[in-house]
C-alpha positions as a Markdown table, in Angstrom:
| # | Residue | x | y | z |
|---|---|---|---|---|
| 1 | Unk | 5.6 | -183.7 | -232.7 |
| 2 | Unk | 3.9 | -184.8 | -236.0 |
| 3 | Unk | 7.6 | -185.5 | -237.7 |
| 4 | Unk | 8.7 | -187.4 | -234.6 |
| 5 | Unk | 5.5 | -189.2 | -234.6 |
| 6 | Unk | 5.8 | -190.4 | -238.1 |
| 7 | Unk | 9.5 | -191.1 | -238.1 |
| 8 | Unk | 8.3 | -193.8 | -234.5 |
| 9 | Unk | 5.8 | -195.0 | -236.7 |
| 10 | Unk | 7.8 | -196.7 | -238.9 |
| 11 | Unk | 10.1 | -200.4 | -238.5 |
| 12 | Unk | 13.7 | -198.3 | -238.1 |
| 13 | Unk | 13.0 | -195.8 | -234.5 |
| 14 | Unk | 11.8 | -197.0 | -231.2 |
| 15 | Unk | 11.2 | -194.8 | -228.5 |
| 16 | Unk | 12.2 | -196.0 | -225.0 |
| 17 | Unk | 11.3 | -194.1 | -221.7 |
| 18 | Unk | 10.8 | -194.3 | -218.3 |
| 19 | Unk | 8.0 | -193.0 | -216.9 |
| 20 | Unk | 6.7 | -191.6 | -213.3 |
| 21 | Unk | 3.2 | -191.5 | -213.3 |
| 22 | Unk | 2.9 | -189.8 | -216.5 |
| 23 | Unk | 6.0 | -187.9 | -216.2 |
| 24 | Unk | 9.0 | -188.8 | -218.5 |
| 25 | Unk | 12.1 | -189.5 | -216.3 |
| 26 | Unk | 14.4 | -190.3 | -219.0 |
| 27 | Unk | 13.9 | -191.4 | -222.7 |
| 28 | Unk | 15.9 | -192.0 | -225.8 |
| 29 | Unk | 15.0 | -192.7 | -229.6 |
| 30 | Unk | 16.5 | -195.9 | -230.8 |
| 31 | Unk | 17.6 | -196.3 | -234.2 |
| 32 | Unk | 17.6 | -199.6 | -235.7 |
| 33 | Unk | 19.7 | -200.9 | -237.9 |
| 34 | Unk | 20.1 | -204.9 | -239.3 |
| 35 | Unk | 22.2 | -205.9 | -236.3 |
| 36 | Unk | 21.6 | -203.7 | -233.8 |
| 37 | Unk | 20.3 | -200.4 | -232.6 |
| 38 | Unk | 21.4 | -197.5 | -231.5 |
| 39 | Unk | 20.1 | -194.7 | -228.8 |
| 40 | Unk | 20.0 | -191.1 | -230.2 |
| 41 | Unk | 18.1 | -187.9 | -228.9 |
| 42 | Unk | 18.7 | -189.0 | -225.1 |
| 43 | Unk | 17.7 | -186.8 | -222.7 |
| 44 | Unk | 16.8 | -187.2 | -218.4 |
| 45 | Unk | 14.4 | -184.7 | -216.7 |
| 46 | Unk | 16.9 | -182.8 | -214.0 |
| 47 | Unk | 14.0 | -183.8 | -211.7 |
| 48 | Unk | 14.7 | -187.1 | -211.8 |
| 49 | Unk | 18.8 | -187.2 | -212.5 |
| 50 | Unk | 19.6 | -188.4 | -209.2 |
| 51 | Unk | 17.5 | -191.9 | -209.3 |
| 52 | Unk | 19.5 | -192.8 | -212.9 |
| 53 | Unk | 16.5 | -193.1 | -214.9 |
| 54 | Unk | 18.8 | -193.5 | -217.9 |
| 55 | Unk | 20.4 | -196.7 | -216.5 |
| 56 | Unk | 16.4 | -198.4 | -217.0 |
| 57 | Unk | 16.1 | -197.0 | -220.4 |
| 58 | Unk | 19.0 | -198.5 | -221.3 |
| 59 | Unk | 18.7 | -201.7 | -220.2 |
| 60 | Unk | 15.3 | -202.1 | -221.4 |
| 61 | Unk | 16.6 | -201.3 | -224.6 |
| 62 | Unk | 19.1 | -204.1 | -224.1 |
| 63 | Unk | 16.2 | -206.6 | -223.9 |
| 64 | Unk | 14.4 | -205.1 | -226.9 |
| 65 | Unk | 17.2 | -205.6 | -229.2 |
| 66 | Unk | 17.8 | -209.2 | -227.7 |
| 67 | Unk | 14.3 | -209.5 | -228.0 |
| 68 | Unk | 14.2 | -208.7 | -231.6 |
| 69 | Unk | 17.7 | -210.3 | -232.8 |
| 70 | Unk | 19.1 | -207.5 | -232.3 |
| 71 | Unk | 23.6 | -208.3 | -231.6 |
| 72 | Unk | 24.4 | -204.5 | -230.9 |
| 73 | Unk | 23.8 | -201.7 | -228.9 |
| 74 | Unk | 25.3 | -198.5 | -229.3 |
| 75 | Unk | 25.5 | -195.8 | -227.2 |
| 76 | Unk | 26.5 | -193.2 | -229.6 |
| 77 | Unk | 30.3 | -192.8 | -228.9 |
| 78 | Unk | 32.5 | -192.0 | -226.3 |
| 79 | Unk | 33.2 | -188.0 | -226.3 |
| 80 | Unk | 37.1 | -187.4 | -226.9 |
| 81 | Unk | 39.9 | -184.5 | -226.1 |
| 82 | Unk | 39.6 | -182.6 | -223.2 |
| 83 | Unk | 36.6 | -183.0 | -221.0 |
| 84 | Unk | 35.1 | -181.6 | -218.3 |
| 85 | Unk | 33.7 | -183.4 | -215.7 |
| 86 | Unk | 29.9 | -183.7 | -216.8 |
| 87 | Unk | 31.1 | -185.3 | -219.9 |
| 88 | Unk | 33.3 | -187.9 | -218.2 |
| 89 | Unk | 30.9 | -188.7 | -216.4 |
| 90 | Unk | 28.8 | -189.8 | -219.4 |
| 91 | Unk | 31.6 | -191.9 | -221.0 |
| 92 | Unk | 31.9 | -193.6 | -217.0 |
| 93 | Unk | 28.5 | -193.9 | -217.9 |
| 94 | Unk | 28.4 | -195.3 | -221.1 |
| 95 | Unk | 31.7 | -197.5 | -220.3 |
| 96 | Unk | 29.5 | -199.2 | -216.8 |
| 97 | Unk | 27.6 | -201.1 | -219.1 |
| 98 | Unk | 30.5 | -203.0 | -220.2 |
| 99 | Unk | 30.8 | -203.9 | -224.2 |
| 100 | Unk | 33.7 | -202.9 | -226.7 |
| 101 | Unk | 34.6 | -199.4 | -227.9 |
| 102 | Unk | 35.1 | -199.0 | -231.6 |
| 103 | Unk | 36.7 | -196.8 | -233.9 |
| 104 | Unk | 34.5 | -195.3 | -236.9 |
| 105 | Unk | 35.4 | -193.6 | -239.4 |
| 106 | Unk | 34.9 | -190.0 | -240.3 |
| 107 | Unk | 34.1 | -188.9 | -243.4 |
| 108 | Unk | 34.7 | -184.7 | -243.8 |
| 109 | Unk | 34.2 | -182.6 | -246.9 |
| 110 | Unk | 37.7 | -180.6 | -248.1 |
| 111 | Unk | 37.4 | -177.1 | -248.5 |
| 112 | Unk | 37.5 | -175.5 | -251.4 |
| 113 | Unk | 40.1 | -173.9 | -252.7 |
């Protein structure tokens, strides 16, 4: 709690969540970055996964990063290969919002020989 405290506390995380009451129904951390931001650490309560909690999180984040000049929002990536139907259902997710994919690229380490 302390580190996650102190990293909130400073200009580049935000925390966004949706709260019942004073139960979290969704939340992410937002990273931001000189154009944009971008959710990590994203997690819904299985209580509350049927109302879409996630889908207000977002948004709100969308009008944050409006609010603050903020051009990008990024959902951290689209999952690849084969996939099962949970996470298809996060990239139908991701993809309702609308917006551009994009490629980045991957930096790996050879191994040693």
């Amino acid at each position: 709690r302390e580190l996650l405290a102190a990293h909130l506390a400073g200009p580049h995380a935000h925390l966004m969540v949706a709260l019942d009451g004073d139960t979290v129904a969704a939340g992410t951390v937002c990273l931001v970055h000189a154009n944009g931001i971008e959710a990590r650490y994203v997690a819904t309560n299985p209580d509350y996964r049927q109302v879409g909690p996630l889908h207000f999180v977002y948004l709100e984040a969308m009008r944050w990063a409006g609010g603050h000049g903020k051009a990008i929002f990024d959902l951290s990536g689209l999952a690849t290969g084969s996939l099962d139907n949970k996470v298809s259902g996060i990239n139908r997710f991701k993809r309702s919002f609308g917006g551009n994919a994009f490629t980045y690229p991957i930096f790996t380490r050879k191994a040693k020989q």
